[in-house]
ZAGU-708285 format. One record per atom (N, C-alpha, C, CB): residue number from 1; residue in three letters; atom name; x negated, y negated, z. Coordinates in nm, 2 decimals, decimal comma. Glycine has a CB too. Layout:
% ZAGU-708285
num / residu / atome / xx / yy / zz
NUM / ala / CA / X / Y / Z
...
END
This chain:
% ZAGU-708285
num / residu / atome / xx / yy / zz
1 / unk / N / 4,64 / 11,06 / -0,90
1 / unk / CA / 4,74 / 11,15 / -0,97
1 / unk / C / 4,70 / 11,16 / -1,12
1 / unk / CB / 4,88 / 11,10 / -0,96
2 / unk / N / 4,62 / 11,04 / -1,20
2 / unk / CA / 4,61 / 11,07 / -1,37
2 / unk / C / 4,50 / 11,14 / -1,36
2 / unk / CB / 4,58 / 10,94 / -1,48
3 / unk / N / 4,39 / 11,16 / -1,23
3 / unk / CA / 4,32 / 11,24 / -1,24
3 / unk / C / 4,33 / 11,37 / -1,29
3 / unk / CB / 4,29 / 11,25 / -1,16
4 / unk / N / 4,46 / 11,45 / -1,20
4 / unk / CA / 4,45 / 11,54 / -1,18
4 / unk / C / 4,53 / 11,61 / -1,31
4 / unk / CB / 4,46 / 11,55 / -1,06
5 / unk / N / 4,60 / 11,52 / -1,35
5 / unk / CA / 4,68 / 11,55 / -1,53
5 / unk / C / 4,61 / 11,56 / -1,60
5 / unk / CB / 4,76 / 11,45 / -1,62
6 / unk / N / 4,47 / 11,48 / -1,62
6 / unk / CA / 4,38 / 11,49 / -1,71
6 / unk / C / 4,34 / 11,60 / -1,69
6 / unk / CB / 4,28 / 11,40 / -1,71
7 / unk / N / 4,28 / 11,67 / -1,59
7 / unk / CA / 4,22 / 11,81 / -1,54
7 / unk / C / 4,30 / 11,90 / -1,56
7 / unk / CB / 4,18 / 11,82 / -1,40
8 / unk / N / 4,44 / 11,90 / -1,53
8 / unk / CA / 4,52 / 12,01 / -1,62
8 / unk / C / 4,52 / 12,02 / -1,69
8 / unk / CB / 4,61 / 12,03 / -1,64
9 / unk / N / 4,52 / 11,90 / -1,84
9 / unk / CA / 4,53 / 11,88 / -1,94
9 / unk / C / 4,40 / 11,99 / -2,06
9 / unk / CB / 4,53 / 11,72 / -1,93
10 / unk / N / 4,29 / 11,91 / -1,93
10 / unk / CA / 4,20 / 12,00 / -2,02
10 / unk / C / 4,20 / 12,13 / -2,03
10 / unk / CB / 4,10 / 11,99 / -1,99
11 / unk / N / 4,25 / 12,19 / -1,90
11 / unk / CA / 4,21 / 12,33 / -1,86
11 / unk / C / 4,34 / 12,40 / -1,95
11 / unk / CB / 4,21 / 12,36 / -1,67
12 / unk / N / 4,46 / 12,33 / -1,96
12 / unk / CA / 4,55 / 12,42 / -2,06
12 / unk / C / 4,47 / 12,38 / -2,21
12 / unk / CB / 4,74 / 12,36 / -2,06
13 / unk / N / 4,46 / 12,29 / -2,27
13 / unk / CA / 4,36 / 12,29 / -2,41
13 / unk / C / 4,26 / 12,38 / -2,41
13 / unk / CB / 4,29 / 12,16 / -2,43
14 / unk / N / 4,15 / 12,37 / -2,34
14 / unk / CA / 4,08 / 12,54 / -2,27
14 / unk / C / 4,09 / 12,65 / -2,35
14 / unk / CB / 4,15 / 12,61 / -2,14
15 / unk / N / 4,24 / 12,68 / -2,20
15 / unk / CA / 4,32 / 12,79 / -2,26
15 / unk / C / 4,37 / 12,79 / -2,39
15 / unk / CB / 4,42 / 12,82 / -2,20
16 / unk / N / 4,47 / 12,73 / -2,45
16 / unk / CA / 4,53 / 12,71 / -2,55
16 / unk / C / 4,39 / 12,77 / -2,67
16 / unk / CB / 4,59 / 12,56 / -2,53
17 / unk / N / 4,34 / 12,69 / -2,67
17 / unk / CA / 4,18 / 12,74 / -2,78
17 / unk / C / 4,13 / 12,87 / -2,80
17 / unk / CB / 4,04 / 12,67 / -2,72
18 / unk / N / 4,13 / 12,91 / -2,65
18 / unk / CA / 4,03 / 13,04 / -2,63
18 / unk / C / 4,16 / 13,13 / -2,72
18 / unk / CB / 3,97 / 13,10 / -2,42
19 / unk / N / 4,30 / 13,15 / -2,66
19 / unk / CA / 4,38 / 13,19 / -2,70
19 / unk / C / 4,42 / 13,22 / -2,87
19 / unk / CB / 4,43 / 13,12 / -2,63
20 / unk / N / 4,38 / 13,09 / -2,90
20 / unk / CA / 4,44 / 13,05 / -3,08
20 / unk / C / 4,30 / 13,15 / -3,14
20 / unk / CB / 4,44 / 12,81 / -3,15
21 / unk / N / 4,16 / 13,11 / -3,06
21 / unk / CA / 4,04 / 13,17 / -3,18
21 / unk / C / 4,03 / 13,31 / -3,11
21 / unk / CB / 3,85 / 13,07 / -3,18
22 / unk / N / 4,08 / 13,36 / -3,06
22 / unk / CA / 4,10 / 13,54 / -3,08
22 / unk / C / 4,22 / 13,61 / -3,13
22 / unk / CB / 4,10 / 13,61 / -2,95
23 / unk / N / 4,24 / 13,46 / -3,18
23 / unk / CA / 4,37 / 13,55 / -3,28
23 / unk / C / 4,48 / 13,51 / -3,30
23 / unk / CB / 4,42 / 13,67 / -3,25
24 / unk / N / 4,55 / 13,47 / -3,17
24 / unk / CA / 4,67 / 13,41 / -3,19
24 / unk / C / 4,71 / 13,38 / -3,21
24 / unk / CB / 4,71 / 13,37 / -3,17
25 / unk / N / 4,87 / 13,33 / -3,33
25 / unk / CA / 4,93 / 13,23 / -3,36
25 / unk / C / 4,94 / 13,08 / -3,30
25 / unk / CB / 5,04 / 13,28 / -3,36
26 / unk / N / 4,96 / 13,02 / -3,36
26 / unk / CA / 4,98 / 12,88 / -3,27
26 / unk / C / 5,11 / 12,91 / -3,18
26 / unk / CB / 5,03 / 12,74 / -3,38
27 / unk / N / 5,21 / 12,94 / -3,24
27 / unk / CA / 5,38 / 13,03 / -3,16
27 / unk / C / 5,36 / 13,11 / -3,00
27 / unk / CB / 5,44 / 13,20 / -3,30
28 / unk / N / 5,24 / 13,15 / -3,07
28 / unk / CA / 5,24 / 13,29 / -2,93
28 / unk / C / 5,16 / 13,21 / -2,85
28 / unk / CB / 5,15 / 13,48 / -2,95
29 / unk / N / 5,06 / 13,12 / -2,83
29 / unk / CA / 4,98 / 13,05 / -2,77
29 / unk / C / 5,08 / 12,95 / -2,70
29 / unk / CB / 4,88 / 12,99 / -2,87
30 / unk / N / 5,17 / 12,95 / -2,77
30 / unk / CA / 5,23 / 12,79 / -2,74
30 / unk / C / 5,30 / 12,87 / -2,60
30 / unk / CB / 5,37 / 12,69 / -2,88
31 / unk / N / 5,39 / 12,97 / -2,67
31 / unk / CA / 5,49 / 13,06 / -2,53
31 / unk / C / 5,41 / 13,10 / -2,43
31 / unk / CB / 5,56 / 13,22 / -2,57
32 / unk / N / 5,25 / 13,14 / -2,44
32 / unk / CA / 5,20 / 13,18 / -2,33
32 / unk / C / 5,14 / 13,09 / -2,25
32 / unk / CB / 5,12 / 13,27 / -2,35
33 / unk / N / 5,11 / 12,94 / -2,31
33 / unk / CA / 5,07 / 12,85 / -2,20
33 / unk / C / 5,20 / 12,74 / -2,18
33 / unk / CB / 4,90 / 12,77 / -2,25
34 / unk / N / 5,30 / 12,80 / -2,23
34 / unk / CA / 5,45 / 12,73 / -2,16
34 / unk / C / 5,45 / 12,60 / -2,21
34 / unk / CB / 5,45 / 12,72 / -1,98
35 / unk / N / 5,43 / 12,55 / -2,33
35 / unk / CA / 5,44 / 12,44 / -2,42
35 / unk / C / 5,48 / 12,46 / -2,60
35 / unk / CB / 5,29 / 12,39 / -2,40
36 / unk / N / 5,55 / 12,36 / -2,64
36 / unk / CA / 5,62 / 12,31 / -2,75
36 / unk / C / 5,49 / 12,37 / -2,81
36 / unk / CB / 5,68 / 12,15 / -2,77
37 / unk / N / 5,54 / 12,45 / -2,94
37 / unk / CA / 5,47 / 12,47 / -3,10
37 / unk / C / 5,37 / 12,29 / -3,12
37 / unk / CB / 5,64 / 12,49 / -3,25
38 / unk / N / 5,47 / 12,21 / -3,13
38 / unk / CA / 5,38 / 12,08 / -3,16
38 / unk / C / 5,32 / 12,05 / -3,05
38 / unk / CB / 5,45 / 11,95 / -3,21
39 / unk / N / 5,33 / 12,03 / -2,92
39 / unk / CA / 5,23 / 12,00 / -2,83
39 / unk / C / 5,07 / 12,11 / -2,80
39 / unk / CB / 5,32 / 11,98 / -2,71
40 / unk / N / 5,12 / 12,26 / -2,83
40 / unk / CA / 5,02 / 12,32 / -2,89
40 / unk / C / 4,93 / 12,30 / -2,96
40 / unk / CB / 5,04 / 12,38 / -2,92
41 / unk / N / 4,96 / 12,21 / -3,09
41 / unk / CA / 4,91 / 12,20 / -3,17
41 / unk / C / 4,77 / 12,09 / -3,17
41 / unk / CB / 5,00 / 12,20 / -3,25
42 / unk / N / 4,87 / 12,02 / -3,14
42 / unk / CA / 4,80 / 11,90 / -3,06
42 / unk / C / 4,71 / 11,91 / -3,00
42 / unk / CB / 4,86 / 11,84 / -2,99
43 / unk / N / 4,74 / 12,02 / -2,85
43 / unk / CA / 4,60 / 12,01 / -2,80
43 / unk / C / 4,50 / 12,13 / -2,83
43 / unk / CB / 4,60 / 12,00 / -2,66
44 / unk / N / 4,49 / 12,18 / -2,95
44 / unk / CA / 4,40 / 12,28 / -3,03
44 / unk / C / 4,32 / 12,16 / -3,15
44 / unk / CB / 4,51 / 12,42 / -3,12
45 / unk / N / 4,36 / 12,05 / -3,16
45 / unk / CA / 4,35 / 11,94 / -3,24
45 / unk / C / 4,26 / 11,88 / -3,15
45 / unk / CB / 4,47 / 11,87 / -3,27
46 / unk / N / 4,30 / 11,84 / -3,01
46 / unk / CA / 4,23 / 11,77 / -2,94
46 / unk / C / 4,11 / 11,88 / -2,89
46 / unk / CB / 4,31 / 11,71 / -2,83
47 / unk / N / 4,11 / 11,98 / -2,89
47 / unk / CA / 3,96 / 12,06 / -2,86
47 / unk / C / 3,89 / 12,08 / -2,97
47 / unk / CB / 3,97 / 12,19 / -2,80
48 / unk / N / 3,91 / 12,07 / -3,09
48 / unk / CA / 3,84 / 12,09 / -3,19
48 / unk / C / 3,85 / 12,21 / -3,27
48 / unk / CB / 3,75 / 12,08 / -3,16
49 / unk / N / 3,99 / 12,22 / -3,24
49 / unk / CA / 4,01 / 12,39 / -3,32
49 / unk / C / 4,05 / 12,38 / -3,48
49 / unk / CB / 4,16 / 12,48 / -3,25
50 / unk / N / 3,99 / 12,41 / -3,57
50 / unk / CA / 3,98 / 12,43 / -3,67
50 / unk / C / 4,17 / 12,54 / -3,71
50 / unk / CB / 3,80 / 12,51 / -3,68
51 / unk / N / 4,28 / 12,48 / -3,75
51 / unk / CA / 4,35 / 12,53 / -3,80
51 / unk / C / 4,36 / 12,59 / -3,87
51 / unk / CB / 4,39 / 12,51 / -3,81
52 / unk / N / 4,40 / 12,75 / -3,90
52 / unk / CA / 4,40 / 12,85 / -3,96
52 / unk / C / 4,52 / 12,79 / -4,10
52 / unk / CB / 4,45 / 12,99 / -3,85
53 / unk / N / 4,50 / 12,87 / -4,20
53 / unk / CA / 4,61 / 12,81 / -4,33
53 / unk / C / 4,73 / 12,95 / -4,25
53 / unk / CB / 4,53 / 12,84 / -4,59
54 / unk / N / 4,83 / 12,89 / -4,33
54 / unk / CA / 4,94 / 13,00 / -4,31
54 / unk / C / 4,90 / 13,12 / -4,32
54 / unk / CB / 5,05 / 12,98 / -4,39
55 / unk / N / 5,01 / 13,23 / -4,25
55 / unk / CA / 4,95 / 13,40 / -4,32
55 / unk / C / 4,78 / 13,44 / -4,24
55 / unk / CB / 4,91 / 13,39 / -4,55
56 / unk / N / 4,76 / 13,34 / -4,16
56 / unk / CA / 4,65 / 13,41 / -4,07
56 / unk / C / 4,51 / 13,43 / -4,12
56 / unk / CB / 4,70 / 13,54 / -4,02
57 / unk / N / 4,43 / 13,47 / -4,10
57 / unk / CA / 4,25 / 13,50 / -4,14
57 / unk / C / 4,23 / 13,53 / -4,25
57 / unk / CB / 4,16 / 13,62 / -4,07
58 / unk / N / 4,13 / 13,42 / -4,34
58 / unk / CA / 4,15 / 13,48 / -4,47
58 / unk / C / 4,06 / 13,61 / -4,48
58 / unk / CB / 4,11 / 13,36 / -4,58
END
């Protein structure tokens, strides 16, 4: 069974990533893969996503 959490886990971080680096808010990312703003964040943290400053692309 932690297998297969881990393997979700990744595959929403994945998503969550691909999502945030074409643009996305952290907010709209979070609603579309069905998880908390802070747990979003978290796992854009855990994939190596480089956080945008407030107000979006400089």
């Amino acid at each position: 069974m932690t297998g297969r959490r881990i393997t979700d886990r990744i595959r929403v971080r994945e998503q969550a990533a691909r999502l945030y680096l074409e643009g996305c808010t952290i907010t709209s990312t979070a609603r579309q893969i069905g998880y908390s703003y802070g747990t979003t964040r978290t796992l854009l943290l855990e994939a190596g996503v480089r956080i945008r400053n407030r107000g979006g692309r400089p």
